[in-house]
Structure formats: structure tokens, C-alpha cells
C-alpha positions as CSV (number, residue, x, y, z in Angstrom):
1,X,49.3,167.4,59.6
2,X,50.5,166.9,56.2
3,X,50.6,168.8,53.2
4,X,49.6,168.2,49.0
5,X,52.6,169.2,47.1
6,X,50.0,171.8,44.9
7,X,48.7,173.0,48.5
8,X,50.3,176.8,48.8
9,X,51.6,177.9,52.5
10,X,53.9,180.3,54.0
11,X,56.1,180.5,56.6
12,X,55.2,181.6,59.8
13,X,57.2,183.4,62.8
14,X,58.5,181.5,65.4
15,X,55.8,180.6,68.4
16,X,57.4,180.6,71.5
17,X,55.5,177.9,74.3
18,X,55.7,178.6,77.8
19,X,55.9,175.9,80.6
20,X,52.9,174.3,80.6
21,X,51.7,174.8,77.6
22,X,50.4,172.3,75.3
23,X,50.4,171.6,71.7
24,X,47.5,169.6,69.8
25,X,48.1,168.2,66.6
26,X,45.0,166.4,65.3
27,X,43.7,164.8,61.7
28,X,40.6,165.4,60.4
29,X,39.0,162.5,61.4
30,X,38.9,163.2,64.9
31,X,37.1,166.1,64.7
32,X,34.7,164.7,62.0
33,X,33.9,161.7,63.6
34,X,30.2,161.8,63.3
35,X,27.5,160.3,65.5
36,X,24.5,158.3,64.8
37,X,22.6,161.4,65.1
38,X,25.2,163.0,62.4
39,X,27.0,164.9,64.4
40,X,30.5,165.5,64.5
41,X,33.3,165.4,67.8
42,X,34.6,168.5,66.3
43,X,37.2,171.1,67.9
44,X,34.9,172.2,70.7
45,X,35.1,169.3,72.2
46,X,38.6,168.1,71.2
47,X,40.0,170.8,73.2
48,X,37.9,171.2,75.8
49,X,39.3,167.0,76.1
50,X,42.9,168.4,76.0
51,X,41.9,171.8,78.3
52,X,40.7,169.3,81.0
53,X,43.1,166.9,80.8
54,X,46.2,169.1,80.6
55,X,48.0,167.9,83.6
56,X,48.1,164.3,82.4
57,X,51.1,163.0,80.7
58,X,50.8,163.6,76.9
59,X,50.1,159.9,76.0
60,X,47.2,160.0,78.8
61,X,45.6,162.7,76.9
62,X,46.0,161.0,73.3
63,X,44.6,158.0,74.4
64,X,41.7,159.4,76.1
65,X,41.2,161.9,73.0
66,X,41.3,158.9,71.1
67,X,38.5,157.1,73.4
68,X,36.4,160.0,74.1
69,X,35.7,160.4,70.1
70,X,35.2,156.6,70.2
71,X,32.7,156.7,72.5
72,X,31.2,159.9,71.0
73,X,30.3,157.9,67.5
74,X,29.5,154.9,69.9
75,X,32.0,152.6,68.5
76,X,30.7,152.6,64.9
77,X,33.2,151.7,62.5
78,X,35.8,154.8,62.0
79,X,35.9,156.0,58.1
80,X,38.9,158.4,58.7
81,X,42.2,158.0,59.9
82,X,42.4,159.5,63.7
83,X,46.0,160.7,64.6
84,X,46.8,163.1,67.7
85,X,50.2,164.5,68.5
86,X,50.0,166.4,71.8
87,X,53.3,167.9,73.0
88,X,53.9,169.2,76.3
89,X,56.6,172.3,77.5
90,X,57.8,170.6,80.2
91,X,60.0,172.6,82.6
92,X,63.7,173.1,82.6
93,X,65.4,171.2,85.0
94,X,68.8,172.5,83.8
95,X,71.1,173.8,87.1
């Protein structure tokens, strides 16, 4: 989510989200929480979390993205920083 002032990017078109679509913003140390066994949460199963939790309100499916990589490194102290944005496209109720 953030960016090194040496790190180069460009800008990118414009992404237009439909209803229902859903946006996940995540740091690194969700996806590399690591297990006992040394394995990490990753993005497979990030969004597969988001995929089958879609309908829920966003916090819902922060908080249970949060837990389920909790409960994938079974609670062993985190050595990351874990931060999820998830935004919904809700529908217009304009008219």
C-alpha cells in the first residue's frame, strides 16, 4: 500500500468497478504470515477468504481475513504489520 520515494511507478488507466465488486487492499504480512510448518497464508488463500465472503459487509471480511491468517500461524506472535482495506461497489440508490 505505500510506496519508497526511490520506488519508480506509472500511472495507470482508470478501472472502472461494477456493483458488486470488491476491492482488496492487503500488506505483506498477511500473505506472508507463516506457519509452524513454514508456510505462508499467501494470496491463494486471502482471496479465496474475500471470494467466499463477498456478500458480508466489508468490515466482516477484514476482520475475518484478519482471524483466518491468525488462526493459520496458530496465534504465534505476528512479525509483520497486517493491514487490509477491502472496499465494496455498493449500488446506486440515487432516484
Amino acid at each position: 500500500m505505500g510506496l519508497f520515494a526511490e520506488s519508480p511507478f506509472s500511472q495507470q488507466p482508470a478501472i472502472e468497478l461494477a456493483q458488486g465488486e470488491v476491492v482488496l487492499l492487503i500488506t505483506d504480512g498477511v500473505t506472508e504470515s507463516t506457519s509452524p510448518e513454514g508456510e505462508e497464508f499467501g494470496w491463494t488463500r486471502a482471496l479465496h477468504h474475500v471470494q467466499t465472503q463477498s456478500t458480508e459487509p466489508s468490515q466482516q471480511i477484514v476482520n475475518g481475513l484478519y482471524q483466518a491468517a491468525r488462526d493459520f500461524v496458530n496465534n504465534e506472535p505476528q512479525g509483520d504489520d497486517m493491514t487490509s482495506i477491502v472496499i465494496k461497489v455498493q449500488p446506486n440508490e440515487a432516484g
